[in-house]
N, C-alpha and C positions, 0 to 999 in steps of 0.2 A: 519458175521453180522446176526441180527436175523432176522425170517422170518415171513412172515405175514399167522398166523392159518388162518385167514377169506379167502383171496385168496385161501390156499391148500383145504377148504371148497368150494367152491365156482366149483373149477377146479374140484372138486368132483363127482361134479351134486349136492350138497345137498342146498336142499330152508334156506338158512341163516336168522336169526332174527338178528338185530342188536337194540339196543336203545339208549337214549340222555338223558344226565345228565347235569345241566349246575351248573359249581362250584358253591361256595357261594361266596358269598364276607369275607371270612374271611382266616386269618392266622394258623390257627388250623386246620390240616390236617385231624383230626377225622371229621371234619364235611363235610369234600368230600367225604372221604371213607363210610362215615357211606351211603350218597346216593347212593354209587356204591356197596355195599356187596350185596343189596336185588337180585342184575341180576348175582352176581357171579357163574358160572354154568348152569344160566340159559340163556342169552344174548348170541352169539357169538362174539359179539364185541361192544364196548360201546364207540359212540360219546360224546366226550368234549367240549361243544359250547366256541367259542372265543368272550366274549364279545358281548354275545347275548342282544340284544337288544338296543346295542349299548351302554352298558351299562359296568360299571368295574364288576371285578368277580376275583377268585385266578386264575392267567393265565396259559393258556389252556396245554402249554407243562409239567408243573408242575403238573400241575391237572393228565396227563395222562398218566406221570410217576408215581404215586402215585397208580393210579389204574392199573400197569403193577406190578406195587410192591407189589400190592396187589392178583393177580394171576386173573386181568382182561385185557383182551385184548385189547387196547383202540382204538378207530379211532381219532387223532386229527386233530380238523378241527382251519385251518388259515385261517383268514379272508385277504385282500389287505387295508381298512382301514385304519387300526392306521400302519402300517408299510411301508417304502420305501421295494424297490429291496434287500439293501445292509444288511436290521434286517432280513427281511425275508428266503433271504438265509443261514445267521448264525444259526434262528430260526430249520430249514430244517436240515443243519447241526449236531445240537445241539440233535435234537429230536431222530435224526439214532444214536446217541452216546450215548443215553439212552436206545435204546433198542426197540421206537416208528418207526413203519413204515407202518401204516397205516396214509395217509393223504389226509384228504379233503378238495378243494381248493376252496375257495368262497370269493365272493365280500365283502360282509358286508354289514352290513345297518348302513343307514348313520345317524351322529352322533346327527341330526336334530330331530330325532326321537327316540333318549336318556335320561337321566335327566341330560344331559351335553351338551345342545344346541349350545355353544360354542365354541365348541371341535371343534379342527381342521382336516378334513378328510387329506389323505395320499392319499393312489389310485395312486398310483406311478404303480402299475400292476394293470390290470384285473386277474380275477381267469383265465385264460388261458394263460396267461403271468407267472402267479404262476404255474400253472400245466406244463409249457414246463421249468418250472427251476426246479423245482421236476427231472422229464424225463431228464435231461441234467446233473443233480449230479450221477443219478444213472445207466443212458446208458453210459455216454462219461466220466462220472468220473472228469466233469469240470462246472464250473458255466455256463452261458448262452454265457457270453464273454468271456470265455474262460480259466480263470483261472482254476487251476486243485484241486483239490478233493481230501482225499484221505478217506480210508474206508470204502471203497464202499459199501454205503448204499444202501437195498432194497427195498425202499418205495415200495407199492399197492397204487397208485394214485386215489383219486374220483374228483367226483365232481357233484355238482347240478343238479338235470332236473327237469321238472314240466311236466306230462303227459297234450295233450291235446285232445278233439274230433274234430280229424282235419276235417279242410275242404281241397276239390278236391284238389287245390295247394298248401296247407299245406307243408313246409319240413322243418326236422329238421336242421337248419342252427346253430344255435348255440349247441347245443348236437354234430354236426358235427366238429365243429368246437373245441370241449374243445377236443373228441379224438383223434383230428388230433394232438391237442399240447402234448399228452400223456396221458390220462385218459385212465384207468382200468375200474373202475366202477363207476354207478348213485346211490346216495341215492338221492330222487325224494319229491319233497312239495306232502302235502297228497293227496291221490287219492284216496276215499271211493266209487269209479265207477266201476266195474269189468265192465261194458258194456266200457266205455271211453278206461278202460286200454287198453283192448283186441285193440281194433277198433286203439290204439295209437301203440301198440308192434306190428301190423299189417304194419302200417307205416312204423315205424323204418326198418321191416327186410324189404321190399319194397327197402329201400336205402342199404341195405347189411349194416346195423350198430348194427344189434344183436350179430352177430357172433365178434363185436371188444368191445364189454361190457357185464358187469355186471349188469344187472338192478336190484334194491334193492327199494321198494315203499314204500313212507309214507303212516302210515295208522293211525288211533288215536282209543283210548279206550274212545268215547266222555261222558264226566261228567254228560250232561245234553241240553235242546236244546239248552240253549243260549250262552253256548259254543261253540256248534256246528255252531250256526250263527257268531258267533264272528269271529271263523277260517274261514269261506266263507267270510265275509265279507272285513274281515283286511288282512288276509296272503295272497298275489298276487299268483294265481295260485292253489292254496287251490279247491279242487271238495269234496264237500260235497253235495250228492243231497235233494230233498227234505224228499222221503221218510223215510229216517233216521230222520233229524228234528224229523218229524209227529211223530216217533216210541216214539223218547224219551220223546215230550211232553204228550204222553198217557202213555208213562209205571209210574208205582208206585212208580219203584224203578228205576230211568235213567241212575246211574252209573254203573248197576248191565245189564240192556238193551243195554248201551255203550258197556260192555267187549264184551255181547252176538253178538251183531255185527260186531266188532271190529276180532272176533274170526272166527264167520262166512265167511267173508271178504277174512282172514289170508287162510282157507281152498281154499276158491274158486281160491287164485290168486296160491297158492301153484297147482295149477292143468293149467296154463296158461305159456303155451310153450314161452320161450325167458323172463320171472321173473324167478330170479335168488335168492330171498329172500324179505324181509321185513325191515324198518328201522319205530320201534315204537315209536311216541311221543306222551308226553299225559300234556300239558301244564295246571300246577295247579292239578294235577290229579295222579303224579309218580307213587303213589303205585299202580296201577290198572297195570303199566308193567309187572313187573314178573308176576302177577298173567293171563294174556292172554300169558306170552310166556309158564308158565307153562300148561297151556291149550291146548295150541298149541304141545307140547311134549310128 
């Protein structure tokens, strides 16, 4: 079965970059690829959002076959959502028989905050319900109850974290709890803080949970300030401090002041024992990716 470059990176020691492409909504395969050539070589591995925003898209395992086909390494991320136990498993399945095995396991957001309010949510798993079926096809060779497997796929399991600035009894009980059910690695909601990070990766190895992950942090190439406010504002868990605002609303040129931070940032966390990499997103803003991963290189 095939193996996952990003883990044999990762067990390396090397500070990985990953980024996020969310399909289009359309049937024409050039118009995915064409978003995922610009990180070709340059990305270590390129997230597939599932129906981000609760919204439809070309779906997600398709999508990231497309970009394995296309000589990009993909991370597909499954949301709990739109699918039961019994799609999600075949989904897992399906995705090791294309050659996908890097998989991120997440909640979803719910369908109330889509253009399809009506949608009926699933939620038959939690993402840690989804992450110990992942860990149970590819340890035990059998689904969760038991049925058997075969193929033995080698999923790199993620999942979610959102760095915080903890206070005294602060612990990570959910982060604990996704790697107890088999989590590999975090791709993390953005954290523009190296003080928060630092002071939060401090925590973690406190509870001995460094040494059982991957940490991998969001960080953004921000457009401009009220972008910036937008992600503090709307994305739960989002750290954007002030200082950055302020820069972008004084520079001239904000998109160009966004990479210059955004890059900055990528340097300082690349030097913060227990980050293991980077996962870039730049909402409304794509092209500005390769251009800080190639900066970063």
């Amino acid at each position: 079965m095939s193996k996952s470059g990003l883990k044999q990176k990762l067990e390396a020691g090397t500070f990985v970059l990953t980024a996020e492409i969310t399909p289009p909504l359309s049937a024409n395969p050039h118009d995915l690829i064409e978003r995922g050539l610009p990180l070709k070589g340059l990305a270590d591995a390129v997230n597939v959002t599932d129906g981000a925003s609760a919204r439809a898209h070309l779906e997600s395992t398709i999508a990231a076959h497309l970009l394995l086909q296309n000589g990009i390494e993909p991370i597909l991320q499954l949301t709990c959502r739109d699918r039961n136990r019994i799609a999600l498993q075949s989904q897992l399945v399906g995705a090791a028989a294309l050659g996908i095995v890097n998989v991120l396991a997440l909640t979803g957001d719910n369908p109330k905050a889509g253009d399809q309010p009506d949608a009926k949510p699933v939620f038959d798993l939690d993402s840690a319900g989804l992450i110990a079926t992942a860990a149970s096809i590819r340890d035990k060779h059998q689904l969760p109850h038991g049925r058997p497997v075969a193929g033995a796929p080698t999923y790199f399991i993620g999942a979610a974290d959102a760095p915080v600035d903890p206070s005294e009894n602060w612990v990570p009980a959910s982060l604990e709890k996704k790697l107890k059910a088999g989590a590999q690695f975090t791709q993390t909601q953005f954290c523009m803080d190296t003080g928060v990070l630092k002071r939060y990766v401090a925590r973690l190895a406190q509870h001995g949970l460094l040494e059982k992950v991957y940490m991998i942090v969001g960080v953004a190439p921000l457009a401009s300030a009220k972008s910036a406010l937008w992600i503090r504002n709307n994305l739960p868990g989002s750290i954007v401090p002030d200082w950055i605002v302020e820069r972008l609303e004084k520079a001239a040129d904000p998109k160009a002041e966004g990479e210059a931070i955004c890059v900055a940032l990528l340097q300082e966390m690349k030097e913060i024992a227990g980050v293991g990499g980077a996962h870039i997103m730049a909402p409304l803003n794509e092209p500005a990716i390769p251009r800080v991963i190639a900066k970063m290189r």
